[in-house]
C-alpha positions as CSV (number, residue, x, y, z in Angstrom):
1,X,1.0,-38.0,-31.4
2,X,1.2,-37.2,-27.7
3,X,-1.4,-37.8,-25.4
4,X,-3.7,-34.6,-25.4
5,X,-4.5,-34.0,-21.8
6,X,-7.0,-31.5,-20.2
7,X,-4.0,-29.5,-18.6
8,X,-2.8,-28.4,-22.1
9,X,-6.3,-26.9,-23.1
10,X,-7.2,-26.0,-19.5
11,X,-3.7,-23.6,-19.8
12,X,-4.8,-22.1,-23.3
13,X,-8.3,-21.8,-22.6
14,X,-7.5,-19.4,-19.9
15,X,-6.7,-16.7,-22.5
16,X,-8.4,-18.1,-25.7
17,X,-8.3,-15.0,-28.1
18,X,-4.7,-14.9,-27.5
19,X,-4.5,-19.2,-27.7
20,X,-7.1,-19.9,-30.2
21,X,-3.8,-20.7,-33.0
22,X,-2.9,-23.7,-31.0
23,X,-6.8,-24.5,-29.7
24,X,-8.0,-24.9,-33.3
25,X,-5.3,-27.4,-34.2
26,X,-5.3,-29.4,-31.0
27,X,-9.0,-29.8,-31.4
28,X,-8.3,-31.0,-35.2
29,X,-5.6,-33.6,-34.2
30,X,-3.4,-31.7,-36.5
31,X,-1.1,-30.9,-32.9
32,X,2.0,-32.9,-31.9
33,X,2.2,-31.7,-28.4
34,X,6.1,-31.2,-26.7
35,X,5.2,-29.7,-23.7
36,X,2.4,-29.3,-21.4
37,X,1.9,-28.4,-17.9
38,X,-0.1,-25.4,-15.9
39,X,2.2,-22.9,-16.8
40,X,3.1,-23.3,-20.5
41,X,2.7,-25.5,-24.3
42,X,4.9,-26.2,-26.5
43,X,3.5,-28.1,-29.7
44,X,4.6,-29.0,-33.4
45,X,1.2,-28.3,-35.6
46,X,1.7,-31.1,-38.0
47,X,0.2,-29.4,-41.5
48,X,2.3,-26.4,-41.5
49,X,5.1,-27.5,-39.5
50,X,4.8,-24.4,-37.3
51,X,6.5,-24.7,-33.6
52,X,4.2,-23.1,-31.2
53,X,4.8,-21.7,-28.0
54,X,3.1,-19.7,-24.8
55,X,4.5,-19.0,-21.4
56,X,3.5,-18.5,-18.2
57,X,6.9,-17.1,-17.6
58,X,10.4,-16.7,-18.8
59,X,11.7,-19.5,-16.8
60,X,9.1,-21.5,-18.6
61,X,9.9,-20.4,-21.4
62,X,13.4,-20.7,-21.7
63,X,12.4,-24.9,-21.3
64,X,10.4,-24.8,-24.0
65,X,13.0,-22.9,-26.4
66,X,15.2,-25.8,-25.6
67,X,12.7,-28.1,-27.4
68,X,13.2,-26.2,-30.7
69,X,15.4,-27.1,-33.7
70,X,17.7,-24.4,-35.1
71,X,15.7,-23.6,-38.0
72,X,12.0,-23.9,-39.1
73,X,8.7,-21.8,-38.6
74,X,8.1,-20.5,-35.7
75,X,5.2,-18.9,-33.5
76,X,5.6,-17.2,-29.8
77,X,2.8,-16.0,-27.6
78,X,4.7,-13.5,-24.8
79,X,7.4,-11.0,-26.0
80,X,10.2,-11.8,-23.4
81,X,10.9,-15.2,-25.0
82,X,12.0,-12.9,-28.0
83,X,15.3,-12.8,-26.9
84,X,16.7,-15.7,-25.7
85,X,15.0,-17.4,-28.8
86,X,17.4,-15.5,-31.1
87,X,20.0,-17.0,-29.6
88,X,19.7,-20.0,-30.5
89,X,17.9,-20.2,-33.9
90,X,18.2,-18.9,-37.4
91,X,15.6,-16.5,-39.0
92,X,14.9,-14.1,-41.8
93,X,11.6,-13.4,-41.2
94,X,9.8,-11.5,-38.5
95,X,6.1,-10.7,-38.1
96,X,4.1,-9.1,-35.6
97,X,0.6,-9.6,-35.1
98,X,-2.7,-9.3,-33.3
99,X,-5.1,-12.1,-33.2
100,X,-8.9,-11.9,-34.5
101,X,-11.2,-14.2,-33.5
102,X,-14.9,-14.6,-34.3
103,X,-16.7,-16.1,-31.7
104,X,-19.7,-15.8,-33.0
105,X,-21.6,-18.7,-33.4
106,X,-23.9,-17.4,-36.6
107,X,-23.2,-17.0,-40.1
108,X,-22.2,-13.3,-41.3
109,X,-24.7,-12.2,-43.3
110,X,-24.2,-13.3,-46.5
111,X,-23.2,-10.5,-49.4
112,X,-25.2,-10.7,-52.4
113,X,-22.6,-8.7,-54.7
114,X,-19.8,-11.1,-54.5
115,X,-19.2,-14.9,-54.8
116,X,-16.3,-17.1,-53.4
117,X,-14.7,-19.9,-55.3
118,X,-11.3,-21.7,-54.8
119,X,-8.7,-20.3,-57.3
120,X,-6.6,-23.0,-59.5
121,X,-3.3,-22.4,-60.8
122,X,-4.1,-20.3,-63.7
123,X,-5.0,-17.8,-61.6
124,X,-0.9,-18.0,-59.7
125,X,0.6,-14.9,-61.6
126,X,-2.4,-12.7,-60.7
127,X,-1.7,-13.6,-57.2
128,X,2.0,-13.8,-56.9
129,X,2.2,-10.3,-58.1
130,X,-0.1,-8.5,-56.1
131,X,0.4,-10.0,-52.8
132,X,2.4,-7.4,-51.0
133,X,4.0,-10.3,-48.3
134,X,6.7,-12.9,-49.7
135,X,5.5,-15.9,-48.4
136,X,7.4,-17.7,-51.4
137,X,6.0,-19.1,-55.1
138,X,5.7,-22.9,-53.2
139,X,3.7,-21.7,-50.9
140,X,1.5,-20.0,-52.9
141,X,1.2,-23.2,-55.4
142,X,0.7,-25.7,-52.7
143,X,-2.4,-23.2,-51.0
144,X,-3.9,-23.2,-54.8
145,X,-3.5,-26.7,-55.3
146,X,-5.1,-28.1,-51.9
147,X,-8.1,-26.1,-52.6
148,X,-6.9,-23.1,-50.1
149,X,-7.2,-20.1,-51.8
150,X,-10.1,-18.5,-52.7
151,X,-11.0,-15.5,-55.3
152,X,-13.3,-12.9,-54.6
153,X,-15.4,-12.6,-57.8
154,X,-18.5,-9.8,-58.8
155,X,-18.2,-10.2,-62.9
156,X,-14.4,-10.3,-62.4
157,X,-11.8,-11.5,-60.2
158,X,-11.4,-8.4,-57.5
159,X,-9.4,-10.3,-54.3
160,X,-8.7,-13.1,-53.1
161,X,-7.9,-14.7,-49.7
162,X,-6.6,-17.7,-47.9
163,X,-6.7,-20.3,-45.5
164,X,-3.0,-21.3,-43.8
165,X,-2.0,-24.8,-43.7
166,X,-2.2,-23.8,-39.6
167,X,-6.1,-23.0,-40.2
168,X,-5.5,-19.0,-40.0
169,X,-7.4,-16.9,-42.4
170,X,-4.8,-14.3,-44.5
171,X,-3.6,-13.6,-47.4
172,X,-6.5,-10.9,-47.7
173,X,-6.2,-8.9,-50.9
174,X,-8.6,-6.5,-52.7
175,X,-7.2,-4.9,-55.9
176,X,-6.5,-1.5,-56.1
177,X,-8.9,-0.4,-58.7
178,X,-11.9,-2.6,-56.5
179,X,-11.1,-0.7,-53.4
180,X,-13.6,1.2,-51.4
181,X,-16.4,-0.8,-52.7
182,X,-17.2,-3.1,-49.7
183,X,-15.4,-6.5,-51.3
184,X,-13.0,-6.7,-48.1
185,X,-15.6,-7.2,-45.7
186,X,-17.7,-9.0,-48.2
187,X,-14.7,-11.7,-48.8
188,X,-13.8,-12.3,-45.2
189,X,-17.9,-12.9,-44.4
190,X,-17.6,-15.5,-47.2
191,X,-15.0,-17.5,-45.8
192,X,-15.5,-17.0,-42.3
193,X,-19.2,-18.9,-43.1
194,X,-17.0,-21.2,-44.8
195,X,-14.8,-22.0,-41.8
196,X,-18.0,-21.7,-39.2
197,X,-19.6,-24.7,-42.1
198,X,-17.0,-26.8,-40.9
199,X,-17.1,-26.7,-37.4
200,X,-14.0,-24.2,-37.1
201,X,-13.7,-21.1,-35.1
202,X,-12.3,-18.7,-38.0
203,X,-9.5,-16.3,-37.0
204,X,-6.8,-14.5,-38.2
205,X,-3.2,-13.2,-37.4
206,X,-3.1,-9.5,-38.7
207,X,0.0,-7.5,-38.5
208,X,0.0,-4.6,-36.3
209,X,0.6,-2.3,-38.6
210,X,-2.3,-3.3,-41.3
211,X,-5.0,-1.0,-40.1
212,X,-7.1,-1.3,-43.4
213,X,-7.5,-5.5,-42.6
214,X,-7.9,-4.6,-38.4
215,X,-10.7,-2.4,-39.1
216,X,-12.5,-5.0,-42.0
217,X,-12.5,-7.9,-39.2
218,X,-13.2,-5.7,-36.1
219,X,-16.5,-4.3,-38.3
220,X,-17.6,-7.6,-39.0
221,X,-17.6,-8.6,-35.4
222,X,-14.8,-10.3,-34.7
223,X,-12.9,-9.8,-31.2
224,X,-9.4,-8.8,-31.7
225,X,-6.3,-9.7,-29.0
226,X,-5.0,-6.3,-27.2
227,X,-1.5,-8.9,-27.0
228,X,0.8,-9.9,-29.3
229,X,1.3,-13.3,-31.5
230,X,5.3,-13.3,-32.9
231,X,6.2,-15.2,-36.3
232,X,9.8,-15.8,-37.0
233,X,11.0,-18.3,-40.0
């Protein structure tokens, strides 16, 4: 792993909210780091394989693209590197998101209607078919199987939601007939304690367009980013 040097944070933490996808791994060791100077990162984190990038400008940025293979899973901090990276590399996939951040260092208070526990895999059908995103039947498997998803249970199974190989929370799911009941909010304090137990600032990439989750995390106090965080795979 390259050498971690105080320029690479110093450059992120200028603008954590927006950064704190690439902070949380670097400060895990879970970041192979590319590039690094005042004015932009570039970094490979290791668990999900994700390429990260953030720019200064597009000069910069235009460097770092040139560090990227032609396929793979991808993450961009500034729009105008949008373009000149689908020139070069292969995608099907695009998502756009804000970033939520609780930087809070106290535990939510904790509901007393619901419990969290991780889901194994006889509990793979009831997820794959009502999460709305394809994020593929491996993927799934492999989250169940290291422990990563977690049910939302109050007598019965209600939601679920997820940690990311990256350390993002998502996959947040209540089912439709346990809606309007408070187990949203109640599921994200659970494992946003969880995350704050182990020493990690929890956040979450939440697509721009999923008001219902924006308004659940902004409610339970955490800040969300007024910029934009790009996936592409």
């Amino acid at each position: 792993m390259k050498n971690i040097n105080g320029t690479t944070l110093d450059y992120l933490s200028q603008n954590p909210l927006k950064h704190m996808d690439m902070i949380v791994p670097i400060k895990r060791g879970t970041a192979h780091i590319l590039f690094s100077s005042k004015d932009g990162v570039c970094l490979k984190e290791t668990k999900s394989g994700a390429y990260m990038l953030s720019a200064a400008s597009r000069e910069v940025g235009k460097r770092l693209i040139e560090l990227l293979p032609a396929e793979g899973l991808f993450t961009f901090h500034q729009d105008f590197m949008l373009n000149d990276f689908k020139e070069k590399v292969r995608y099907q996939t695009f998502m756009e998101n804000y970033q939520a951040v609780y930087l809070g260092k106290e535990p939510l208070p904790a509901p007393d209607n619901i419990s969290l526990k991780p889901l194994d895999e006889s509990y793979f059908d009831i997820v794959i078919k009502n999460y709305d995103i394809n994020v593929g039947a491996d993927y799934l498997r492999k989250l169940i199987k290291e422990g990563r998803l977690f049910g939302g249970f109050a007598d019965c199974l209600v939601g679920f939601i997820g940690i990311h190989a990256e350390g993002s929370l998502g996959l947040l799911k209540v089912f439709g007939q346990h809606l309007k009941k408070g187990y949203g909010s109640a599921i994200v304090s659970l494992i946003t304690n969880y995350r704050l137990s182990q020493g990690v600032v929890p956040f979450a990439q939440i697509s721009v367009n999923n008001e219902a989750s924006l308004a659940v995390f902004k409610k339970l106090g955490f800040s969300i980013s007024t910029e934009r965080v790009y996936w592409m795979w």
